[in-house]
C-alpha positions as CSV (number, residue, x, y, z in Angstrom):
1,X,0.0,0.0,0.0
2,X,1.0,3.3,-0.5
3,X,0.6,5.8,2.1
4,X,-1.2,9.4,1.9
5,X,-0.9,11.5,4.9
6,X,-3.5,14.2,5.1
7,X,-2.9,17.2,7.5
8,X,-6.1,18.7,8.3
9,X,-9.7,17.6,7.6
10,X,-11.8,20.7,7.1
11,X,-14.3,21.9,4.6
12,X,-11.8,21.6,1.6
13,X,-10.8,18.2,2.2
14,X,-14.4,16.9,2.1
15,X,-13.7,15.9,-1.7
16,X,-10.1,15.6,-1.3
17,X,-10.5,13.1,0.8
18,X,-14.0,11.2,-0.9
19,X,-11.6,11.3,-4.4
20,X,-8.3,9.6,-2.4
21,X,-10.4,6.7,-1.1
22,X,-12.7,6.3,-3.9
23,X,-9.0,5.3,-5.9
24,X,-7.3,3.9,-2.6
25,X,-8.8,0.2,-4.5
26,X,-7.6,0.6,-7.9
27,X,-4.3,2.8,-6.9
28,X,-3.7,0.9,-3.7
29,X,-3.7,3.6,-1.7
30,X,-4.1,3.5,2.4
31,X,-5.0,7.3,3.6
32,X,-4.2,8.8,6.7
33,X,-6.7,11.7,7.8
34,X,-5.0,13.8,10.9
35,X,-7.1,16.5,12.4
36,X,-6.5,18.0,16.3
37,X,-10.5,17.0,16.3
38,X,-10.8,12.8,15.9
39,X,-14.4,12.8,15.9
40,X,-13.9,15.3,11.9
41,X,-11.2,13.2,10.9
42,X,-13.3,10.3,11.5
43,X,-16.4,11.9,10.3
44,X,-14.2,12.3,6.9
45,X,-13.1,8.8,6.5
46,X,-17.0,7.4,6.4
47,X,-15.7,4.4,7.9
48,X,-14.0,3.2,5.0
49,X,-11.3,0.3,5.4
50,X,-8.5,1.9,3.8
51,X,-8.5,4.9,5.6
52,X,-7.0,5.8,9.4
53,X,-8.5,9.3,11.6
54,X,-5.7,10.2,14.2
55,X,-5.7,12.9,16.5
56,X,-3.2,15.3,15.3
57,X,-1.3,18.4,16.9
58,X,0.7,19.7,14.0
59,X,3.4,21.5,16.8
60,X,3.9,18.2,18.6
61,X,7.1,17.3,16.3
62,X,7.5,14.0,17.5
63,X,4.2,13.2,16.1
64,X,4.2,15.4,13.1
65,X,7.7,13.7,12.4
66,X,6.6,10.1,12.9
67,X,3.9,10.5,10.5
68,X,5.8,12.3,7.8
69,X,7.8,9.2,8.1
70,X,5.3,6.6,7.5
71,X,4.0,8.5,4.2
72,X,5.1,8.4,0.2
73,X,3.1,11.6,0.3
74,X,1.8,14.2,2.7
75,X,-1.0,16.9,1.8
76,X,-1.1,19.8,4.0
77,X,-4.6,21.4,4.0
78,X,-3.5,23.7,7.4
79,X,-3.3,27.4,7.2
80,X,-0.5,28.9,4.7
81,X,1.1,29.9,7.7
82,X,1.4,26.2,9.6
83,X,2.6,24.2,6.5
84,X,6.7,25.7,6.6
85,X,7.4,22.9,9.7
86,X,5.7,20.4,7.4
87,X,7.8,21.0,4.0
88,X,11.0,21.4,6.2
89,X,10.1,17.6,8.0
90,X,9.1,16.6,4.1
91,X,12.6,17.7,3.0
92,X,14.7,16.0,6.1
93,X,12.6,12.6,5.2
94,X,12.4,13.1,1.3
95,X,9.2,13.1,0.6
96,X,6.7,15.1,-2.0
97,X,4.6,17.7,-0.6
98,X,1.2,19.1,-2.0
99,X,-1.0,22.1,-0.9
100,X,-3.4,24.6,-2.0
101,X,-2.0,27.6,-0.6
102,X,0.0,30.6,-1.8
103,X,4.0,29.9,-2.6
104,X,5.1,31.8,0.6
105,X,8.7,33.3,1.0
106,X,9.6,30.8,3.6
107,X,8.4,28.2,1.2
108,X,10.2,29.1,-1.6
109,X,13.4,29.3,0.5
110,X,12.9,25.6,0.6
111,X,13.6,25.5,-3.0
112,X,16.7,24.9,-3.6
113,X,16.4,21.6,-1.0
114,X,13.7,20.3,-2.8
115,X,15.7,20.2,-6.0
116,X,18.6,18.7,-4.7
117,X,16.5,16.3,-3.0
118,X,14.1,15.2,-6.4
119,X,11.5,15.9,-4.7
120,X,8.1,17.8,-6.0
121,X,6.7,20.9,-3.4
122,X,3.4,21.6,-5.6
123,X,1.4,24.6,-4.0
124,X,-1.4,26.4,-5.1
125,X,-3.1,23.5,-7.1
126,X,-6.7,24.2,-5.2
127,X,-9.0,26.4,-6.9
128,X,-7.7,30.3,-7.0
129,X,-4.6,29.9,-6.5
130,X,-5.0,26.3,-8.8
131,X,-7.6,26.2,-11.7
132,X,-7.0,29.4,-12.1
133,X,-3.6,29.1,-12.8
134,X,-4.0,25.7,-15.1
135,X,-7.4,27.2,-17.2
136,X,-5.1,30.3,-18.1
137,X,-2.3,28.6,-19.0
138,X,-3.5,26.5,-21.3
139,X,-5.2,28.6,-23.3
140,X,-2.1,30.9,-23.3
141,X,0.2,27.5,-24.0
142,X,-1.9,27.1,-27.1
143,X,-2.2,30.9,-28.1
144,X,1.6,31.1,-28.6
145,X,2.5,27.4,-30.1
146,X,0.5,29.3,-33.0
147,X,3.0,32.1,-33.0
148,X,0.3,34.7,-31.4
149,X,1.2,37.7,-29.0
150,X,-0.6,37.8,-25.7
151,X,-2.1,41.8,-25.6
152,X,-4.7,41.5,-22.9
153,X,-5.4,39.2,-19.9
154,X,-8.0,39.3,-17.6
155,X,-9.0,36.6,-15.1
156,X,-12.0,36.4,-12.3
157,X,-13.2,34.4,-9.7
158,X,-15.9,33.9,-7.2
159,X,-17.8,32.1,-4.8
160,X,-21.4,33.0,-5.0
161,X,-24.4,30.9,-3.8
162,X,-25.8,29.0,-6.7
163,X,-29.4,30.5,-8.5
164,X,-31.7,28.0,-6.8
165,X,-30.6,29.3,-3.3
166,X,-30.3,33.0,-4.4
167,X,-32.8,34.4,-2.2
168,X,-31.8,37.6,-0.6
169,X,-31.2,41.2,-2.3
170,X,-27.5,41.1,-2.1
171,X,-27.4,37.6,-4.4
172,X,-24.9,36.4,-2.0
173,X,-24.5,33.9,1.0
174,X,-21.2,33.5,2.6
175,X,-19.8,30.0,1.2
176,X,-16.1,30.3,2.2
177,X,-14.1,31.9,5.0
178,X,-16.5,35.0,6.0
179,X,-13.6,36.7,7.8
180,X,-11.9,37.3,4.0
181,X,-15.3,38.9,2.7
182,X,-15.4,41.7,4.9
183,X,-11.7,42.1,4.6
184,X,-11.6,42.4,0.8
185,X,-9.1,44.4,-0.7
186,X,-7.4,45.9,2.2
187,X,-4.2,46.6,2.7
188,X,-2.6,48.7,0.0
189,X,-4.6,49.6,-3.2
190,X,-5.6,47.3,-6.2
191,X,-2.7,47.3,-8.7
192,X,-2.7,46.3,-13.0
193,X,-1.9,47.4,-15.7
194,X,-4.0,48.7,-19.1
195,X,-3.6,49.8,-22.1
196,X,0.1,49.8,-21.1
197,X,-0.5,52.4,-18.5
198,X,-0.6,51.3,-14.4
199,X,-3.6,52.0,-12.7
200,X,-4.1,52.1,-8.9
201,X,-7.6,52.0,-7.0
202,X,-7.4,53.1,-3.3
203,X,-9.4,51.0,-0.8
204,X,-12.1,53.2,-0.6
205,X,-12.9,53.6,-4.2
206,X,-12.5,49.9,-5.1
207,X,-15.7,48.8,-4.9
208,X,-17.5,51.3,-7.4
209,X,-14.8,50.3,-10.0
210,X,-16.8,47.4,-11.5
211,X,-16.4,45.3,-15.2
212,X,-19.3,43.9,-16.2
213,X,-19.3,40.3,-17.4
214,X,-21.9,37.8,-19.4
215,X,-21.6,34.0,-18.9
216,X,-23.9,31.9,-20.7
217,X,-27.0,30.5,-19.3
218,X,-26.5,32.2,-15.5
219,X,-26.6,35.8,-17.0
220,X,-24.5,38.9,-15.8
221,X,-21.9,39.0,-12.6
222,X,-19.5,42.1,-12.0
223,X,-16.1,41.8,-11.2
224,X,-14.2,44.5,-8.2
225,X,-10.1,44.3,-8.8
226,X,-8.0,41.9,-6.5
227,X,-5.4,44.0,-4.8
228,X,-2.3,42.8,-7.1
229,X,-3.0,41.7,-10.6
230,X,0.6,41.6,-11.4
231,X,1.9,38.9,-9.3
232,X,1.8,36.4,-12.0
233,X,2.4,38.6,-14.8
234,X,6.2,37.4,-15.6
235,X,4.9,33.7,-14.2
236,X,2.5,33.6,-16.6
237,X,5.1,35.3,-19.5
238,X,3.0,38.3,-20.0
239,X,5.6,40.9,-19.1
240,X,4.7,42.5,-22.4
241,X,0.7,42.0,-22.6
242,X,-1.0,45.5,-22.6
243,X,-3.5,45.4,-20.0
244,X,-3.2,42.3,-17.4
245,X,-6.0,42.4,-14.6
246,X,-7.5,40.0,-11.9
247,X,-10.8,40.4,-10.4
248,X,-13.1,38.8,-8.2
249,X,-16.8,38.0,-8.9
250,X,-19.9,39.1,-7.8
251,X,-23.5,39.4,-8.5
252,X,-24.5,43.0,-10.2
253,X,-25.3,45.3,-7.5
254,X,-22.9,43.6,-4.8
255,X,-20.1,45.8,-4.9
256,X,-22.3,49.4,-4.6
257,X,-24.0,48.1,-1.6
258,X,-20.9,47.0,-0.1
259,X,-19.1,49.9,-0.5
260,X,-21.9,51.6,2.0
261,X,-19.9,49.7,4.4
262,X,-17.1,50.9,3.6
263,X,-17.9,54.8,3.2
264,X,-19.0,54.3,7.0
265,X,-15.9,52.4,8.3
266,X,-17.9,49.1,9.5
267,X,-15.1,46.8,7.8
268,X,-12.2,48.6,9.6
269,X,-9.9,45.8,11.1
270,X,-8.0,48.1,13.4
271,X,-9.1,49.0,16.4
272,X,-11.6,47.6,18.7
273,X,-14.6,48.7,20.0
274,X,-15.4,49.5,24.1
275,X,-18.1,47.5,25.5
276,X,-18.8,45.3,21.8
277,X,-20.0,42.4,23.6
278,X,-23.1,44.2,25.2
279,X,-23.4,45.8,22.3
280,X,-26.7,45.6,20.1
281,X,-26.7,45.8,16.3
282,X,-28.8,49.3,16.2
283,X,-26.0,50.3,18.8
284,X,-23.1,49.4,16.2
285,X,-24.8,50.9,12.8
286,X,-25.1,54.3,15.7
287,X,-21.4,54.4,16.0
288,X,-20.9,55.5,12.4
289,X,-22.9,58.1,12.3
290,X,-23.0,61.7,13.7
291,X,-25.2,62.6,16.6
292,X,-28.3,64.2,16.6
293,X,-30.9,65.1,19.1
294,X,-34.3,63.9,16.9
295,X,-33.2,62.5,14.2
296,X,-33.5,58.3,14.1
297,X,-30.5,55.8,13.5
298,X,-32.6,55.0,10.0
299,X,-32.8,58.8,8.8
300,X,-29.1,59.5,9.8
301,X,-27.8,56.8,7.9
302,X,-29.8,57.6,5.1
303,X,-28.3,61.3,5.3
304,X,-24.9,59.8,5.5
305,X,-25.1,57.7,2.7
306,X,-27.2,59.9,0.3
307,X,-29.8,57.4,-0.3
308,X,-33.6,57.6,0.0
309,X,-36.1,55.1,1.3
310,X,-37.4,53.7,-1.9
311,X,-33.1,52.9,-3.5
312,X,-32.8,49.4,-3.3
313,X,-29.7,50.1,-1.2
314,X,-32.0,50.6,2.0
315,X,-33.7,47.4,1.2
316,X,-30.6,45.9,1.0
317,X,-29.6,47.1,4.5
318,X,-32.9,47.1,5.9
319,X,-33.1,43.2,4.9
320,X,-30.2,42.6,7.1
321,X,-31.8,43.4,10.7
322,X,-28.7,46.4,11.5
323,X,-31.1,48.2,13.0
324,X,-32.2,45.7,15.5
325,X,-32.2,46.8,19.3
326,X,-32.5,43.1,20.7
327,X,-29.6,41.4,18.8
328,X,-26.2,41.8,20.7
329,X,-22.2,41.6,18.7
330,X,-21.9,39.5,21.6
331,X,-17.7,39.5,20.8
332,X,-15.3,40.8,23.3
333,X,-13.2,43.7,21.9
334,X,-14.6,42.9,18.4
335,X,-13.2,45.6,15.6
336,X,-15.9,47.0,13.6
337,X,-15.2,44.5,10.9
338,X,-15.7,41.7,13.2
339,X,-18.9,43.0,14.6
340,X,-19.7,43.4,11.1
341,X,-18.9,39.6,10.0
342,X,-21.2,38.5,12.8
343,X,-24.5,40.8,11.7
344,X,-24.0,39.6,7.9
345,X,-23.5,35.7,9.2
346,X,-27.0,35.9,10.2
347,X,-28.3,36.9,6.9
348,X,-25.8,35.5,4.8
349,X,-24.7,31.7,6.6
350,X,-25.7,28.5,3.9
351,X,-29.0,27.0,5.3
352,X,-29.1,23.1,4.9
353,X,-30.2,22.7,1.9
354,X,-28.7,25.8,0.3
355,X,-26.0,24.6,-3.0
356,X,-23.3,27.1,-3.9
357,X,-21.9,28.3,-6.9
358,X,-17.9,28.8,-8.3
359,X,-17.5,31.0,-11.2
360,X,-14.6,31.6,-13.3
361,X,-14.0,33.2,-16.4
362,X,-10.8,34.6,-18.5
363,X,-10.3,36.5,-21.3
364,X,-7.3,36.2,-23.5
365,X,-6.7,38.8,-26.4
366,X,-4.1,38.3,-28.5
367,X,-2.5,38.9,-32.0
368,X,-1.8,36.6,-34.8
369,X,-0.8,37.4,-38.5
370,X,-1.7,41.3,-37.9
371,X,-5.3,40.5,-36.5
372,X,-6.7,41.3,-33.3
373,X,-8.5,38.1,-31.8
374,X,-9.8,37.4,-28.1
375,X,-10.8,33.8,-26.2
376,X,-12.9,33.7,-23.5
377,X,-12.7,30.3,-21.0
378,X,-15.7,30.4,-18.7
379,X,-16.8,27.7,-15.8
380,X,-19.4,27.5,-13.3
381,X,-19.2,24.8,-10.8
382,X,-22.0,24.0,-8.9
383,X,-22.1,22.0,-5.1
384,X,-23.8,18.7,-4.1
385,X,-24.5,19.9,-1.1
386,X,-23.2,21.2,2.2
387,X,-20.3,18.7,2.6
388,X,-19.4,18.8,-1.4
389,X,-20.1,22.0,-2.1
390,X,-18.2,23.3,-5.4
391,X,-15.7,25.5,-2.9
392,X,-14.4,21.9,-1.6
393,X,-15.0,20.1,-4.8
394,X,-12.9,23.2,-6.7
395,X,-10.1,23.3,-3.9
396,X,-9.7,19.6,-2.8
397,X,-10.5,17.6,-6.4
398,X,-6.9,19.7,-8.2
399,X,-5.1,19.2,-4.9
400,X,-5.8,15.1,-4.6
401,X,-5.4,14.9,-8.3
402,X,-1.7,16.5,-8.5
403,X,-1.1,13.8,-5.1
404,X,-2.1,11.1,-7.5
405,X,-0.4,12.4,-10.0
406,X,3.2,12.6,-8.2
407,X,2.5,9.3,-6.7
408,X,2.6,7.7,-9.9
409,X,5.5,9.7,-11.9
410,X,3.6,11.1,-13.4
411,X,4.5,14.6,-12.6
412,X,8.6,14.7,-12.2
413,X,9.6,18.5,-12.5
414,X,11.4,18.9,-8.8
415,X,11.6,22.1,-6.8
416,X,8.9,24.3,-4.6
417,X,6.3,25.1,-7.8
418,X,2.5,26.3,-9.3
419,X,0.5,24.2,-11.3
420,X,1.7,26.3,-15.0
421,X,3.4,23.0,-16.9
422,X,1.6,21.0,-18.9
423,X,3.1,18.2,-17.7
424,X,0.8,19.1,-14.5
425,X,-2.4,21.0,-15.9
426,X,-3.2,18.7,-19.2
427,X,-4.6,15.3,-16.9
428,X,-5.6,18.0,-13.9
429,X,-7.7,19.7,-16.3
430,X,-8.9,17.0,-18.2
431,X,-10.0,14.9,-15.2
432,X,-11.8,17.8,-13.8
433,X,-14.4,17.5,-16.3
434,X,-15.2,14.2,-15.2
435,X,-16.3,15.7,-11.8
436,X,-18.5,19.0,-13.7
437,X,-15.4,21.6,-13.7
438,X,-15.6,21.9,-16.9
439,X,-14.4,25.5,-18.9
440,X,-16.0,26.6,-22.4
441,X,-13.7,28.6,-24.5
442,X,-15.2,30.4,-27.2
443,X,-13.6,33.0,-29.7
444,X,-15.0,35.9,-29.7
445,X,-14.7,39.7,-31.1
446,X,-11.2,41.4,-29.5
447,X,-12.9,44.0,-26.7
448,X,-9.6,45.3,-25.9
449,X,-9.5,49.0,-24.8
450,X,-8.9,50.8,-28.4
């Protein structure tokens, strides 16, 4: 048998883990699940015989050691930040390493190890950082094997509830890590490049700097820039493309009534508020806004933000009980955007029965033979259900794919990488579509920015 060792069992390694032991039969394959909390681990392995739930404390190094040692392969799912002790253990007992996350500095340092040592660190193979990366680069492989020049690049993604649980006025339920939605964008201003010219949005003007996009058969989405656009610009070998831009995806609409927030301050992450825990949810919208001896919470805020009672925008707001004077933050020395995070959880939290919804879509112009010519890719992924929703099916499917893939030589290219070779994307990609991941490409008229 060959051994997997998983580190970590949460929602992205529903599918991860369901693909591995599906194939543990035919690819002989015994899977170790370690979680700190046995009862998910086992809860994961749905009693099947060739898998093992441990209790798992990734800082006790004995442990963490002795179960490196047992693997041919270890997947970390942690946080970014915990997998460094892993790929330094993977290195001292040589073996491969795969994870979803974001190549980190300290990863990368590992480099140089990793080559010496044969061995294959693949990172960001989950779904942005993953798919992303493969979707694009085939397309782009193909563009220039036919001698064309990459001009334009834009590439978006989202998480978004799927149409048959759309039922709210924002079009949006939290389906991934809540804390990163109302945290969007900050921490320096959205960077790319157009037309040959860098452009810079600032924080606050972000989100009512829109691009409107169609995708067949779910209708129109909008798409707010992701802080850097040109981290992968010479990865993906477009140092000379015109206008290179990443985005993230929403429903139409989204991003103006977010940016209400915003104006106010309610996603501010710095400081904390006195007495947040007693604190009711009329009380918190009241701390944004100026006093005033008559006037109500409802009519101030409508003053502050310019907006009158029949805009949509109240609705919006009014829809998500902020000006309730029985609900309590109830958080200890919660920061405004963490008092924030808890209101919208109410409204916004998958019910049961609620399915969610990936969307991705690039668009590649390019020119060949003196003419201007564009591709757009396009690929909506929708979930099972609450366990296999398309977040874990779109972040753990890639990740135990690329596991399989080393496993069995297939992928031989050592060193601390992204998924951008063919040798890597080309059975990725194409086994995807076996599980509904499945992109459309079709070429249409260039919409570059004449």
């Amino acid at each position: 048998m060959r051994n997997v060792l998983i580190i970590g069992a949460g929602r992205s390694a529903s599918s991860l883990i369901k693909y591995l032991l599906e194939k543990s039969e035919s690819e002989n394959l015994f899977i170790t699940i370690a979680d700190l909390s046995l009862e998910l681990a086992t809860r994961k392995t749905n009693g099947h015989k060739n898998a093992n739930p441990i209790e798992f404390d990734i800082h006790n190094e004995k442990q963490r050691q002795s179960e490196i040692q047992k693997a041919d392969i270890v997947i970390s799912m942690l946080p970014a930040h915990m997998h460094f002790e892993v790929a330094k253990d993977c290195i001292t007992f040589k073996k491969n390493m795969v994870t979803a996350s974001y190549i980190s500095d300290a990863m990368l340092s590992l480099d140089a190890a990793a080559k010496e040592n044969g061995l294959v660190f693949m990172n960001e193979v989950g779904l942005d950082p993953g798919i992303d990366h493969m979707s694009a680069m085939k397309v782009l492989d193909e563009i220039r094997e036919q001698n064309g020049k990459i001009i334009l690049f834009e590439s978006f993604c989202g998480g978004l509830v799927a149409p048959e649980s759309d039922n709210n006025l924002w079009n949006y339920k939290f389906t991934w890590a809540p804390r990163n939605v109302v945290l969007a964008g900050q921490g320096g201003a959205a960077k790319f490049i157009q037309e040959g010219t860098y452009k810079y949005i600032p924080y606050n003007k972000l989100f009512r700097r829109t691009e409107f996009l169609e995708v067949e058969g779910y209708g129109r989405f909008e798409g707010y820039a992701n802080r850097d656009s040109l981290k992968y610009r010479s990865v993906y070998g477009l140092d000379n493309a015109l206008t290179v831009f990443r985005g993230t995806i929403r429903r139409v609409g989204f991003s103006k009534a977010w940016d209400m927030f915003v104006q106010l301050g309610m996603t501010d992450d710095t400081y904390v508020i006195d007495d947040s825990e007693n604190m009711n949810y009329r009380e918190f919208v009241n701390l944004f806004l100026p006093y005033h001896p008559t006037d109500s919470v409802e009519i101030k805020l409508r003053h502050q933000l310019k907006i009158d009672q029949d805009d949509v925008m109240w609705d919006k707001l009014v829809e998500l009980d902020l000006f309730n004077d029985t609900k309590k933050i109830g958080l200890k020395n919660a920061t405004p955007a963490q008092a924030l995070e808890k209101i919208l959880n109410d409204s916004w939290a998958l019910q049961p029965n609620d399915k969610d919804m990936i969307v991705m879509y690039h668009k590649i112009g390019y020119e060949i033979n003196g003419q201007r010519k564009q591709i757009d890719s396009t690929m909506v992924c929708i979930g099972d259900d609450q366990t296999y929703t398309a977040m874990a099916k779109t972040v753990g499917l890639p990740v135990a794919m690329a596991t399989l893939q080393i496993l069995n030589g297939n992928i031989k290219t050592p060193g601390v990488q992204l998924p951008i070779k063919k040798e890597v994307y080309q059975p990725i990609l194409k086994e995807l579509e076996e599980y509904g991941v499945v992109f459309h490409e079709k070429e249409v008229p260039y919409k570059g920015y004449n």
